[in-house]
N, C-alpha and C positions, 0 to 999 in steps of 0.2 A: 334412609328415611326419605321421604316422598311429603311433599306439599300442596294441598291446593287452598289456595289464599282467596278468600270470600269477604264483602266488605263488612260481615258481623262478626266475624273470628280467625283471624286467619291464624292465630296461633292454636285453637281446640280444632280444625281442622288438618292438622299435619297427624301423619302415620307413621306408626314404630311397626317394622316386618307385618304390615299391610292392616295391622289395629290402629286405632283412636287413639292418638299421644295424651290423652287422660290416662289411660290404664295404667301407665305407667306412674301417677301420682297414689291411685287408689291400691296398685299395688305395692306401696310403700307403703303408705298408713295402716294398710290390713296388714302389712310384714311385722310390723313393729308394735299392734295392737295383740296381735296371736303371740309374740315374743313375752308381753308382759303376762297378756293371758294366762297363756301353756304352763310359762314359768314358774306364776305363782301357783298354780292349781295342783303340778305335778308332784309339790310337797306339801299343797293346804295337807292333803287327809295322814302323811306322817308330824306337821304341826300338832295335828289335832289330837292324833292317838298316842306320840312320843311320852314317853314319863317327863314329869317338870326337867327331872334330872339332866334329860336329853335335850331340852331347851322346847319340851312339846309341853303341850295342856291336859295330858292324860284322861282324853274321855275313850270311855268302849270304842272300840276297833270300829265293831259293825255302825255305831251311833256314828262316828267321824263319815265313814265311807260315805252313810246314808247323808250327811251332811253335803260331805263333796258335790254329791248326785245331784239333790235339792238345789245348790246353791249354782248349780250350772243348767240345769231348771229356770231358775228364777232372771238366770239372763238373757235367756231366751223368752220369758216372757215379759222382760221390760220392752223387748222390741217392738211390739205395741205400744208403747209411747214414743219409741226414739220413733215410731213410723206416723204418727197422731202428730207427732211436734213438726214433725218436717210435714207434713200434708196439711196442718192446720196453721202454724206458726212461724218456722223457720225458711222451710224450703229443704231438701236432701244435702244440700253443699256445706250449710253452715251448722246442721245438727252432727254433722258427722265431724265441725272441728270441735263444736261442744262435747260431746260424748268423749271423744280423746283427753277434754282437762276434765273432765270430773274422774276419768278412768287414773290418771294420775292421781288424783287427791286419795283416790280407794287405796292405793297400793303405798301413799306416804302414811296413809292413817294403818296400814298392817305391817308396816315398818317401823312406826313408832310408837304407836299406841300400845299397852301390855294387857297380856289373856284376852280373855272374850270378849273386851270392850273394841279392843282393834278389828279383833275377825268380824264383830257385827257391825261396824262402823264401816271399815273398809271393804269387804262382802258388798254392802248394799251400793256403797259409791260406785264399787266395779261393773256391777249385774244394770247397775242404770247406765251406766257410762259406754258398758260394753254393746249392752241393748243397741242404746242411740245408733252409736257407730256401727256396728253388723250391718243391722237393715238396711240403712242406707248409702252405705258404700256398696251393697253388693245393688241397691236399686240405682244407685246413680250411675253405674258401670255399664247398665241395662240400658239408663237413658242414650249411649254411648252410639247402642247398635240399633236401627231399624227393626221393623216388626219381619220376621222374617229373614233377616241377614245370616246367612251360613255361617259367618264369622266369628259369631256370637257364642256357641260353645266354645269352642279354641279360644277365644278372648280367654270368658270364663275360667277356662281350662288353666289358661300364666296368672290368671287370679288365683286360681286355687296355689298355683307355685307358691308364690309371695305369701300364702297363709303358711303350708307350711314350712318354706325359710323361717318363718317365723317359730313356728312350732316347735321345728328342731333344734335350732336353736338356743331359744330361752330356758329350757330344762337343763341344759347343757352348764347354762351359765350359774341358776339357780341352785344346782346339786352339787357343783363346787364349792358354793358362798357356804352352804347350806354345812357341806362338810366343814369346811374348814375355819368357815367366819360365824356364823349361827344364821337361823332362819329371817333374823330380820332385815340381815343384811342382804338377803337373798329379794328379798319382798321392795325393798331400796332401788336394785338392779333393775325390778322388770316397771318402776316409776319413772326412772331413766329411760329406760327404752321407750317406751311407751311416750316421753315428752323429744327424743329425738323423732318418734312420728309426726307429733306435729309438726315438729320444726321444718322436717322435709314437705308435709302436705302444703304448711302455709308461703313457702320458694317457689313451689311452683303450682300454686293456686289456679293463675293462670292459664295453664293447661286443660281446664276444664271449660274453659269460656262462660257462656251463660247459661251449660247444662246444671240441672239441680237447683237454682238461684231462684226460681218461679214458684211459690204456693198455691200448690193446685186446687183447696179448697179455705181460704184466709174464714178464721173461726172470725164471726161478726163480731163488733162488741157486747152487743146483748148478751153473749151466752158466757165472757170472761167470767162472771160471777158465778154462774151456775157451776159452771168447769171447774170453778176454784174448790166450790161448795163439794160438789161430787169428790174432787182428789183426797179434802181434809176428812168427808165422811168416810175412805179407800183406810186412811193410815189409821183411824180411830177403831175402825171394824181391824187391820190386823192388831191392833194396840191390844183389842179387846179378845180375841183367839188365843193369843199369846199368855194375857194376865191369869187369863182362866181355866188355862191349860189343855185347852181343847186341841189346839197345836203344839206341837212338842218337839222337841230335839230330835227324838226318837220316829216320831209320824212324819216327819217335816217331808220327807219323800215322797211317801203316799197325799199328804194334802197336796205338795204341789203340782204333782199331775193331776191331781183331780182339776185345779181351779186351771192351770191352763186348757186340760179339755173341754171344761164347762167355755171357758175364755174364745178356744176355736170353733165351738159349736155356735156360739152368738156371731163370732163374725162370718165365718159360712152365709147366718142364716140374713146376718146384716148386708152382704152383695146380693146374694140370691135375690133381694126383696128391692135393693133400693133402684129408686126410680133414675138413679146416676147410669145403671147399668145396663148395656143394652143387651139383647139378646143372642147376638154371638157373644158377645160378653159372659154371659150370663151360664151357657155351654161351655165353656171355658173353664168357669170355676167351678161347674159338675164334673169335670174331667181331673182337677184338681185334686179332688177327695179321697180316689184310691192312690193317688200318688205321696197324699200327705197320709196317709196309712201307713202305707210301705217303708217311706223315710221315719218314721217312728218307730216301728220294727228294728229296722238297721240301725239307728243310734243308740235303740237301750242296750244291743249291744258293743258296736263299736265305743261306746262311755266307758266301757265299762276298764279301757283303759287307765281312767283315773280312778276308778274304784277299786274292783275285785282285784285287776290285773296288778294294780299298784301293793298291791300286800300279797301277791302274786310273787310278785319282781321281791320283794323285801326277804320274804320269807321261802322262797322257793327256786329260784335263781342262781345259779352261779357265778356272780359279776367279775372272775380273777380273769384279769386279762392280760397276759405275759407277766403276772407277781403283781399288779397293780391290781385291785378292787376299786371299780369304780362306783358311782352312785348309785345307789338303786331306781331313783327315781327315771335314772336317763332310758327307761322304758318306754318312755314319753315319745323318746327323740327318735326311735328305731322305727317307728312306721314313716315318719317323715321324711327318711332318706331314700324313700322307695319311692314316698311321692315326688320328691324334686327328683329323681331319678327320671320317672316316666311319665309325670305330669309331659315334657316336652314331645315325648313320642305317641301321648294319646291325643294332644295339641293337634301335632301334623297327622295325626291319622282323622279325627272329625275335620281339620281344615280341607284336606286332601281329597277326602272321599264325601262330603258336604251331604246332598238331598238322598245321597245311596243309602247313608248311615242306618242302624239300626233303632227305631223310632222313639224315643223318649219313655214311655213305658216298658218298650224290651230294655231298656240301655238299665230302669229301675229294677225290674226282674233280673236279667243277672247281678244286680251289686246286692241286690239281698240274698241271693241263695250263695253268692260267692263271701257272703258275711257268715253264714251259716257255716258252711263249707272251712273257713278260715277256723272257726270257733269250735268245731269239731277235731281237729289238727291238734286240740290240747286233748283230746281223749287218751290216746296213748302216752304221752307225756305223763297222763296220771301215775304210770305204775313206775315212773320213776320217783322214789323214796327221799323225803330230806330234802334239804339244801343244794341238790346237785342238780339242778334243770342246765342244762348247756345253754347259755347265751346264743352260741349260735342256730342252735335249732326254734328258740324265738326269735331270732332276726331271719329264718323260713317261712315261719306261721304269719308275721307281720306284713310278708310281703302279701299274704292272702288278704289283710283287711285292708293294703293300701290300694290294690289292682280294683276290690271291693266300692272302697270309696272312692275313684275316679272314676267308673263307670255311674257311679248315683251320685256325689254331692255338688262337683262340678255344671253336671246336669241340671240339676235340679236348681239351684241357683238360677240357668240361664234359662228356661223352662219356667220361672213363675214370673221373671221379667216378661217373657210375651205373652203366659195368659194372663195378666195382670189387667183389670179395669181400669182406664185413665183415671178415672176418680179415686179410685185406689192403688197407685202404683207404689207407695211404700209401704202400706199400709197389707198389702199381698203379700212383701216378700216378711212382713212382720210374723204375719200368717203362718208363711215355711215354716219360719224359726220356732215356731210353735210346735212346730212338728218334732224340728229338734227338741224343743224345751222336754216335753214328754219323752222322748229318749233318754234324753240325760238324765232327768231326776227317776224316771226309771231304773235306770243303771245305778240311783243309790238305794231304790227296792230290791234290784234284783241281789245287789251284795249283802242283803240281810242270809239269800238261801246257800249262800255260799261256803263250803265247808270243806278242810282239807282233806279231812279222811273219804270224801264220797266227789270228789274231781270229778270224776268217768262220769256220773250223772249226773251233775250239774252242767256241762261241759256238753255233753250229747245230747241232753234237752232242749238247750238254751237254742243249741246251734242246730238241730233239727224242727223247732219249730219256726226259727227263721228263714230254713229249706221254704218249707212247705207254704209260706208265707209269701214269697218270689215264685214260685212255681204257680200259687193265685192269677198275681198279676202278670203273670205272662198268659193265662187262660183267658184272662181279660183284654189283653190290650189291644186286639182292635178295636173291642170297645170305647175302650181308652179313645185311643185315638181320633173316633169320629167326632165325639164331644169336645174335640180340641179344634176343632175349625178352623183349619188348616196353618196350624202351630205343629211342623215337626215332633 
């Protein structure tokens, strides 16, 4: 560890192996946020679908999935506010310890609370809590590096680790409780976890010095009423979708990608326009556009992990592993050991090879046609029959969508921190997650077409028009690239 002591921080100025000794806070709280995350998610959709008997809620299979989809959806697009609160109210440093207790209260209210009163109760506390905390851990982590700093992917890149230690983990722990104790106790676990993050972020807080602590645009007082007026008309209009059935259990997929699309097109069009933004700026966030395409591609498949894949794993699987049967859930955890695997070897390869790298649009073109490519691996797989899929030939296919995802989300993360408007620096990476959101709640559309007996063509469609979709944006990206003004 390496020091340089400065009379405004000389503790946020010390270095862990040549990064910013913050990262090392943020990536504890994102370890331990993905832990409760991952965990609970990876048996929300068997809660949902289980018979009472099983200790589940027994709705439709496909209505559950499409649920999962949605409701991870919705937390991608609370990050518009975790990024509105820290840019207008908070600051990035203190919304992100808020978000982690309200992300608790979600997971004690689906731990204790019974049937649908917990899942909607706890669902909404997570998806806002989770919000909060995304956006602005992965924005504060940005504030860390210089516009321009080589470092900055590799940062990224032990960020991504620390999600998923997180990831792999918590399904692990979950599918055991889940076996042996029932589901609430599993939902218990990842409220625990998830309050051992705070307890580490708030030790060494410290570490972060005065990054994050500054609100970059303090909402006047005039406008607290109006703000307030606008939230209560927000909850009254879904109160009113809901009562009238215009949104449904069953649509809840399809609405939500609509209203986050709708939700990214306003902010698009709200940089574009505003007078905060300058005109490299402004190039910047047009170079963003097909990049938030692409990431949407990629995740409504990569989700699909807790959807299709997850009744995939249950019912198609073969989990005996030396006479033990383990979870089925722990599906979850099998890409993430590919990622702590090789998150450290793609680390020192963007550290090592720095401005040679290949440019941020190419790096997004291969993780989508290699998402493609991955999701095409279960084609053959189809004509195996039954219950008998070998585990180990999914822990093959997996490593395809984890190589996938560290060439695009580590990226991408450190990529909308530099074209990011000052005006907007949470509020951008809120943006990304948008991109996500639309993946995910996609991935509980797409588990509506998903069908045992026709694998081969769900499975070869899915994953070839994700090809063709990365092969785009590599047609593109010097394009790309010039509208990034001189953003790698």
């Amino acid at each position: 560890m390496s020091e340089v002591k400065t009379a405004d921080s000389p503790i946020a100025d010390r270095t862990i192996f040549g990064h910013p000794i913050g990262l090392t806070n943020l990536f504890g709280v994102e370890l331990w946020e993905r832990f409760s995350y991952y965990g609970m998610v990876s048996i929300l959709g068997y809660y949902l679908y289980y018979s009472a008997t099983d200790g589940g809620l027994g709705l439709d299979e496909k209505t559950a999935f499409g649920i999962v989809g949605a409701y991870g959806g919705l937390v991608y697009l609370s990050t518009v506010l975790g990024g509105w609160i820290a840019d207008r109210l908070l600051g990035m440093e203190r919304t992100v310890f808020y978000g982690g207790v309200v992300v608790v209260a979600g997971h004690i209210a689906l731990a204790v609370l019974p049937g649908l009163t917990g899942v909607g109760v706890g669902l909404v506390l997570v998806a806002l809590g989770s919000g909060a905390l995304k956006a602005n851990a992965s924005s504060l982590l940005g504030t860390l590096y210089p516009k321009g700093d080589a470092r900055a992917d590799g940062g990224f890149t032990l960020f991504y680790l620390g999600i998923n230690l997180g990831a792999f983990s918590g399904p692990l722990l979950t599918g055991l409780l889940h076996d042996h104790l029932g589901f609430h106790y599993a939902f218990g676990a990842a409220a625990i976890g998830m309050a051992l993050g705070l307890i580490q972020y708030v030790v060494f807080r410290r570490n972060l010095g005065t990054h994050g602590r500054e609100v970059p645009n303090p909402l006047p007082r005039s406008a607290i009423r109006p703000t307030l007026a606008l939230l209560a008309g927000a909850a009254v209009l879904v109160a009113i979708v809901f009562s009238t059935g215009l949104v449904t259990l069953d649509n809840l997929p399809d609405a939500t990608t609509g209203v986050i699309a709708a939700a990214a097109i306003i902010y698009f069009v709200v940089m574009l326009t505003s007078a905060s933004v300058t005109q490299v700026e402004r190039s910047r966030v047009r170079a963003f556009i097909p990049l938030f395409i692409a990431n949407a591609v990629f995740w409504s498949l990569f989700q699909q992990i807790f959807t299709v894949l997850t009744g995939y794993s249950d019912k198609r699987i073969n989990w005996s592993i030396f006479g033990w049967t383990a979870p089925s859930n722990w599906i979850s955890s099998v890409e993430p050991v590919w990622v702590i695997a090789l998150s450290p070897l793609f680390a020192l390869l963007w550290t090592k090879i720095g401005s040679r790298a290949p440019s941020t649009p190419r790096k997004f073109a291969l993780g989508v046609v290699g998402m493609g490519l991955a999701f095409i691996l279960f084609v053959p797989l189809s004509f195996i029959t039954g219950h008998r899929v070998p585990i180990l030939l999914i822990v093959v296919v997996m490593a395809g969508f984890a190589v996938s995802e560290l060439l695009l989300s580590p990226i991408g993360l450190a990529v909308t921190t530099q074209l990011a408007p000052e005006a907007f620096r949470a509020q951008m990476m809120a943006l990304y997650f948008f991109s996500v959101g639309i993946g995910t709640s996609m991935s509980g559309t797409l588990a509506r077409f998903y069908d045992q007996d026709h694998e081969f063509a769900y499975f070869g469609i899915t994953g070839a028009v994700a090809v063709c979709a990365g092969l785009v944006v590599a047609a593109i990206a010097p394009r790309i690239s010039e509208h990034m003004a001189g953003v790698h």
